[in-house]
C-alpha positions as CSV (number, residue, x, y, z in Angstrom):
1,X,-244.8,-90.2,29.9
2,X,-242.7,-87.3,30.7
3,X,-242.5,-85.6,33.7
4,X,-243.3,-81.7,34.2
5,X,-242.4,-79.4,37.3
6,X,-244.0,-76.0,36.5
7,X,-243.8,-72.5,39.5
8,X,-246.0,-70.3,39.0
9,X,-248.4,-72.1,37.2
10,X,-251.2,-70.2,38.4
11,X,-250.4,-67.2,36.8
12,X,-251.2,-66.2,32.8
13,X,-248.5,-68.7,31.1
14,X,-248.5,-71.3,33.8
15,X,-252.6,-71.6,32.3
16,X,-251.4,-72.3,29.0
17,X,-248.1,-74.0,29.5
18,X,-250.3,-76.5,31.6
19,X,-253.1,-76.6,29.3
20,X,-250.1,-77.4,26.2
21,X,-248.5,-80.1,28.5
22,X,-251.8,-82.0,29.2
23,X,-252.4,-82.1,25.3
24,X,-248.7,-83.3,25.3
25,X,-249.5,-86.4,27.8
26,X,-247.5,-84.7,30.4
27,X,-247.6,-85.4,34.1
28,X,-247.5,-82.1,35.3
29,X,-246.9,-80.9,39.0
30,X,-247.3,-77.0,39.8
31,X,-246.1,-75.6,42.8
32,X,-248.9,-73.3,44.4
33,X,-248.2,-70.7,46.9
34,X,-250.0,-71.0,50.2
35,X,-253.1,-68.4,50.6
36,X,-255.9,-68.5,52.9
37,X,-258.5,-69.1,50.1
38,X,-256.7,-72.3,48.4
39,X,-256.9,-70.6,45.7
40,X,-255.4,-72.1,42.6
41,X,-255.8,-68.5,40.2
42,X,-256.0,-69.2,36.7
43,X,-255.7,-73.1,37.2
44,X,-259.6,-72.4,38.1
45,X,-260.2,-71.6,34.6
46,X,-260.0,-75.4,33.4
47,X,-262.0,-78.2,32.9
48,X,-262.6,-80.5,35.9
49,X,-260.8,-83.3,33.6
50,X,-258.1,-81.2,33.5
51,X,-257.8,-80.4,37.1
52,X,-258.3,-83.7,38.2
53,X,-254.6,-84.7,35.9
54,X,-252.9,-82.3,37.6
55,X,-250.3,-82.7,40.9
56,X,-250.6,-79.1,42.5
57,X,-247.5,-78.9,45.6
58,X,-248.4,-76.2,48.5
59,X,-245.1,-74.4,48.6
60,X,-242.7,-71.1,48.4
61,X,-239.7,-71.4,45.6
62,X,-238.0,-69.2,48.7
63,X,-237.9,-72.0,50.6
64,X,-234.5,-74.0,49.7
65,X,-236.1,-77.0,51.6
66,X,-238.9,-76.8,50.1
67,X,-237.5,-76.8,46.5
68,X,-235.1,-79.6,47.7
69,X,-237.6,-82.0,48.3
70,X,-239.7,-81.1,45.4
71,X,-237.4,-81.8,43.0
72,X,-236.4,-84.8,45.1
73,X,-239.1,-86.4,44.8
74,X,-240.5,-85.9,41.3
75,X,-237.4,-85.9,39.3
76,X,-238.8,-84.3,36.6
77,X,-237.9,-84.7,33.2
78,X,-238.6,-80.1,32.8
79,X,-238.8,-77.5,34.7
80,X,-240.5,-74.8,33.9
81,X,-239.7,-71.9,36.2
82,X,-242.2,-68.9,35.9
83,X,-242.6,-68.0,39.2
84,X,-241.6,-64.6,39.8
85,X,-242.6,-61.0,41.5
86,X,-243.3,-59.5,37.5
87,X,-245.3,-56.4,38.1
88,X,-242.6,-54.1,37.5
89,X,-244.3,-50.8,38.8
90,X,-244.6,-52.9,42.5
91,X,-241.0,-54.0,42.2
92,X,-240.2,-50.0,42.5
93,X,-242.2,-49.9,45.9
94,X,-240.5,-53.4,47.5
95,X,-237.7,-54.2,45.7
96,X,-236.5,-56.4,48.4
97,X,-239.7,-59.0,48.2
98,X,-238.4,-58.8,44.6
99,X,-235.2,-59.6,44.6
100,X,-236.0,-62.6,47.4
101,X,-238.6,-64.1,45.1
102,X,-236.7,-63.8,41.7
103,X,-233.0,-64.0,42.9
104,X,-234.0,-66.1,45.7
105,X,-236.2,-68.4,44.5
106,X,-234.4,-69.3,41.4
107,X,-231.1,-69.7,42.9
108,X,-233.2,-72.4,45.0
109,X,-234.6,-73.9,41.9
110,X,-231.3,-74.4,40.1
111,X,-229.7,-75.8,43.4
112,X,-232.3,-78.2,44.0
113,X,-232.1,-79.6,40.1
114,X,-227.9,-79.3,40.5
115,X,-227.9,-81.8,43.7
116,X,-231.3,-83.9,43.3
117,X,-231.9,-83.9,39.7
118,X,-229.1,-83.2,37.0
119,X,-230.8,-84.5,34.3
120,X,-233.8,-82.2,34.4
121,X,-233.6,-79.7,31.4
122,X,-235.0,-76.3,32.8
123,X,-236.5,-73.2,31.2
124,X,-236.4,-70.1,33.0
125,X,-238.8,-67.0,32.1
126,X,-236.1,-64.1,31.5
127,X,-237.8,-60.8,29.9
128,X,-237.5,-57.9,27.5
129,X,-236.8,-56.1,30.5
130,X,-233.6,-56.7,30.9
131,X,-232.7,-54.4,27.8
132,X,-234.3,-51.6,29.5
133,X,-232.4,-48.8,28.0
134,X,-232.2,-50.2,24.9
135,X,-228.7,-50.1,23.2
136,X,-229.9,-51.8,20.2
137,X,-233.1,-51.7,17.6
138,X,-234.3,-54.4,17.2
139,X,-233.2,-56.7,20.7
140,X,-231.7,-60.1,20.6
141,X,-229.8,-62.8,22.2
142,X,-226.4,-60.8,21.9
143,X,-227.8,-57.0,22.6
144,X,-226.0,-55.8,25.4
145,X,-228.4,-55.6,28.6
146,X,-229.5,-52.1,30.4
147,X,-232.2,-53.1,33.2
148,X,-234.3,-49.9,34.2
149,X,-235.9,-51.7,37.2
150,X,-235.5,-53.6,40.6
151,X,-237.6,-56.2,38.4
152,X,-235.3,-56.0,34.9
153,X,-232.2,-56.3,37.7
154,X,-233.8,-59.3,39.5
155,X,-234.4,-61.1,36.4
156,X,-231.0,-60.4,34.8
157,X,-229.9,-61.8,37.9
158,X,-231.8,-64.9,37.2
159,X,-230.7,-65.1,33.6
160,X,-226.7,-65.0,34.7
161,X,-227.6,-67.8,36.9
162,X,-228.8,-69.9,34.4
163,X,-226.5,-69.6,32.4
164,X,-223.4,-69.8,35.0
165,X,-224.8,-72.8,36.4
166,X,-225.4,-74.1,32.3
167,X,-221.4,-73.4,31.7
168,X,-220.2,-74.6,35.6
169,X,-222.2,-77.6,35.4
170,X,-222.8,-79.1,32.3
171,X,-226.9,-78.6,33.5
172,X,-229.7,-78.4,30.3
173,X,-230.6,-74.9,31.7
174,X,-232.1,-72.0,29.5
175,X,-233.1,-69.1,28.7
176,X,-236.3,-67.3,27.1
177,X,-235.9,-63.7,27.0
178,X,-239.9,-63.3,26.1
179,X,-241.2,-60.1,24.8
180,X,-244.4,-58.4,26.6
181,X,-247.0,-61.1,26.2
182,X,-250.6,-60.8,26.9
183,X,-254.0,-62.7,26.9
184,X,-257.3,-62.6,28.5
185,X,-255.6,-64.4,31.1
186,X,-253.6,-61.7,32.2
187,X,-253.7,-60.2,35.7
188,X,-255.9,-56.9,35.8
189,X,-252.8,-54.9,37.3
190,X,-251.1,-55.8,33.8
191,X,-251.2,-52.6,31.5
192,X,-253.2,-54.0,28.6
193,X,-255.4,-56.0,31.0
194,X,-255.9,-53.0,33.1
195,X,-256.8,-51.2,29.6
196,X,-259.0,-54.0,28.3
197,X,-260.7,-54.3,31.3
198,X,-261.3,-50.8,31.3
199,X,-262.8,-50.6,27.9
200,X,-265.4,-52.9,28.6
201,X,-266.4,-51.3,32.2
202,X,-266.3,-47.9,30.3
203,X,-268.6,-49.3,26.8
204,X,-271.4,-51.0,29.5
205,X,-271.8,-47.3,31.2
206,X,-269.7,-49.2,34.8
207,X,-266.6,-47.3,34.6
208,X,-266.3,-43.4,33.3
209,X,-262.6,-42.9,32.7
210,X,-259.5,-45.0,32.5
211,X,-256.2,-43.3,33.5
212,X,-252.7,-44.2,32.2
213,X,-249.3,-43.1,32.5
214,X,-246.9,-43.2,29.6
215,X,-249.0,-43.2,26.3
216,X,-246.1,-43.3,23.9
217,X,-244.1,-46.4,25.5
218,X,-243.6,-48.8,23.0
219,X,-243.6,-52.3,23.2
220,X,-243.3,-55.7,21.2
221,X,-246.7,-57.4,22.4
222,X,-247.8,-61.1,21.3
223,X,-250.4,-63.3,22.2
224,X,-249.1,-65.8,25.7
225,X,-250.4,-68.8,23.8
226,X,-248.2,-68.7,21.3
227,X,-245.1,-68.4,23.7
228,X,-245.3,-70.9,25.7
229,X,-245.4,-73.5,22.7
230,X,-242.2,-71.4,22.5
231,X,-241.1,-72.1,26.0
232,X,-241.4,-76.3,25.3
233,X,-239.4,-76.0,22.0
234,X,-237.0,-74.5,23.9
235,X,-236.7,-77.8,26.3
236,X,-237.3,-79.9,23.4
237,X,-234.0,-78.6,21.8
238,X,-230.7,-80.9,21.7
239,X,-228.5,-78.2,23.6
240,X,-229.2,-75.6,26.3
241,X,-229.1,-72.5,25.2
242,X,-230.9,-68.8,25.3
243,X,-233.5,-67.6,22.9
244,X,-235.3,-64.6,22.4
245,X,-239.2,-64.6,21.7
246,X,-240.9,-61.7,20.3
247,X,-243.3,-60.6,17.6
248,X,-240.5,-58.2,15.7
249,X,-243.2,-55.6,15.5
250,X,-243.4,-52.7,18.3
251,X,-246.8,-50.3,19.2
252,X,-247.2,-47.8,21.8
253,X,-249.6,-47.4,24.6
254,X,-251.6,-45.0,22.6
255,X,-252.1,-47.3,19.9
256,X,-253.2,-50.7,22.3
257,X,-255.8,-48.1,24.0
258,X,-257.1,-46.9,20.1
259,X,-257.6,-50.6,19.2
260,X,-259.2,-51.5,22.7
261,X,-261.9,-49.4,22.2
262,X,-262.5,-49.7,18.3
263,X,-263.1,-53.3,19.5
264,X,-265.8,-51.8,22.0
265,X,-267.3,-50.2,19.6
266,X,-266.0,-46.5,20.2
267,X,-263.5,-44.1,18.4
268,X,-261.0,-42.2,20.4
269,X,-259.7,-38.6,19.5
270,X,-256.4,-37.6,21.3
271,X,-256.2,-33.8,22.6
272,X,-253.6,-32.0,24.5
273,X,-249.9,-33.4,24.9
274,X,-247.9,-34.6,27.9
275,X,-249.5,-35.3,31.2
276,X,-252.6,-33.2,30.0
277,X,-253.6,-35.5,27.1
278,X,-256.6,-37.2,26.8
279,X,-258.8,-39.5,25.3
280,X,-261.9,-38.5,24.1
281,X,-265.4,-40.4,22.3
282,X,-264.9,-38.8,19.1
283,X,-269.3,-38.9,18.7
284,X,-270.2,-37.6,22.3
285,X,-266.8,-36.3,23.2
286,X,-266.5,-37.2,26.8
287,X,-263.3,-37.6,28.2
288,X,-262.2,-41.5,28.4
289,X,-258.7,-41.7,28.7
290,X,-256.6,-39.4,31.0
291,X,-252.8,-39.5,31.8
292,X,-252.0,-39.6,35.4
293,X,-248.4,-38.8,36.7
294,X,-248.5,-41.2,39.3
295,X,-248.7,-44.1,36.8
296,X,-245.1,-43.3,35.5
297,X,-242.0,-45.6,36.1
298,X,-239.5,-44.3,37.9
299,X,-237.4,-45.0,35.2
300,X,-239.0,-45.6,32.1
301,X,-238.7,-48.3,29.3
302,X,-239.4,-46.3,26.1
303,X,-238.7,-48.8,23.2
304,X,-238.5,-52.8,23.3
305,X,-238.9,-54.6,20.0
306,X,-237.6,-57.9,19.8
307,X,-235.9,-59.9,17.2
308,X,-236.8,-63.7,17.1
309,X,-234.5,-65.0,14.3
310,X,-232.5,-67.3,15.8
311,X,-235.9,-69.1,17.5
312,X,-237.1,-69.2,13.9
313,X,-234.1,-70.5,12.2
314,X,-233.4,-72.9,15.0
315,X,-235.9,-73.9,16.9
316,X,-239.0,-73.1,14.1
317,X,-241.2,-70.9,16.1
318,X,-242.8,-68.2,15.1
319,X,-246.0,-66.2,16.5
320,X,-249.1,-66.7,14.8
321,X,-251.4,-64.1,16.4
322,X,-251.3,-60.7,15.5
323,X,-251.5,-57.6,17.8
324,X,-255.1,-56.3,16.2
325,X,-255.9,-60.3,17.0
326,X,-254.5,-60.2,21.0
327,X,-256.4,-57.3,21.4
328,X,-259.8,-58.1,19.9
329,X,-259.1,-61.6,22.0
330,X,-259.1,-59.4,25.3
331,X,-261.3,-57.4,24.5
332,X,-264.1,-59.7,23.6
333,X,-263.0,-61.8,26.7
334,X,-263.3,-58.9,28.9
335,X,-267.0,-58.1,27.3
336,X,-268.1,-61.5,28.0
337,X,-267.3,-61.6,31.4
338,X,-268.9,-57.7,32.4
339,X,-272.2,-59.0,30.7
């Protein structure tokens, strides 16, 4: 039986990474951060069975100590490090508690495999956002990186780790540059949560408006079930090496919020342009959608659109869920749990 050490396995693709693993005959550990309600976030969201096979650690990936003893003990056979600060509008407001958690924390991960466990293979959750400014259409592995925020530059951090510590060392270590990927899973301070969400407070008469910031960013979305099968084909892979996931297919804002509410069961009609644009019911015509200011990066991230080739030629994965499918699955999620 093969041994699994996940962080951040509460969170979106820690769920279905652990859920994958457990159909995989895994024994999986997650480390948990500490909190005052024990709560173990998305890990509630599974059967009692499930919860029952698990090894949950209470612990801080910025704790060198910590991580030392962890990976001590267990010796896993992967290690799958998600963990991370990844909202990227809060890594604007504290990019410190960013760059400690995701710099940090993974330079503890990697030490504690180097000296206590070299023969761990571990994946590590690089993003889209380390292209940023985008210097090529479409992105992949060899596209030159442009980070537009303290979390793109924390990650790219993570990334050069990885792979200096791959090269120095002779360490299975990877890297999955991952394209936005969403579920129902996904925290409501997410974008296409937040919109999702939204739609269903706003179609049962609970919400009246939702308010966005940049409606024509575009981005390469897929569905975080199908990446994390991703994830474990990267481990399962004779050499270490770094792979981009992604759907090849880019939409904006815009068109995420049009499908959201189709879904619900209302059509939107667009009116004005820049920050006075908005949504509107194109039968009653209220206003549902408005652009606020406020909700704009710093510096913004217009175009990611990924190319997954080489993870298709090489490692033979592929999504399988549409975008009109990922938002129809958040959607009707989101519905279920308002009613």
């Amino acid at each position: 039986m093969k041994i699994a050490l996940i962080t951040g396995i509460t969170g979106q693709d820690g769920y279905f990474l652990t859920k994958l693993l457990l159909e995989k005959n895994y024994e999986i550990h997650g480390i948990v951060r500490r909190n005052s309600q024990n709560s173990l976030g998305n890990l509630d969201y599974l059967t009692n069975s499930e919860k029952e096979k698990l090894n949950i650690h209470w612990g801080d990936i910025t704790d060198n100590l910590f991580m030392d003893s962890i990976i001590k003990k267990i010796k896993p056979d992967e290690v799958y490090h998600l963990a991370a600060q990844s909202f990227v509008g809060f890594s604007f407001e504290n990019p410190k508690f960013t760059y400690d958690v995701n710099i940090g924390g993974t330079l503890n991960v990697v030490n504690a495999v180097k000296e206590y466990s070299s023969d761990s293979k571990v994946y590590f959750a690089a993003t889209s956002e380390l292209f940023g400014k985008v210097q090529e259409i479409p992105q992949k592995e060899t596209t030159s990186f442009y980070p537009r925020s303290p979390y793109g530059v924390s990650k790219l951090a993570g990334f050069w780790t990885i792979k200096n510590y791959r090269e120095s060392y002779d360490l299975f270590m990877s890297n999955g540059i991952l394209f936005n990927h969403e579920s129902e899973m996904r925290g409501p301070e997410f974008v296409t949560r937040k919109i999702t969400l939204s739609v269903a407070k706003i179609s049962k008469g609970i919400q009246e408006c939702l308010e966005l910031g940049n409606l024509d960013a575009k981005r390469d979305w897929g569905y975080a079930k199908d990446y994390v099968e991703g994830m474990w084909k990267i481990l399962q892979h004779d050499e270490a090496d770094d792979f981009v996931l992604s759907t090849n297919e880019t939409y904006t804002v815009r068109n995420f919020v049009e499908l959201a509410f189709k879904f619900a069961g209302i059509n939107i009609m667009w009116e004005g342009c820049g920050i006075n644009e908005v949504g509107k019911d194109s039968k009653s015509g209220k206003i549902l959608v408005k652009v606020n200011p406020a909700f704009f990066r710093p510096a913004e991230v217009e175009l990611l659109i990924g190319d997954h080739s080489k993870a298709k030629s090489i490692l033979g994965w592929e999504p399988k869920t549409k975008f009109e499918e990922l938002v129809e699955i958040m959607v009707k999620k989101d519905l279920e749990r308002i009613n």
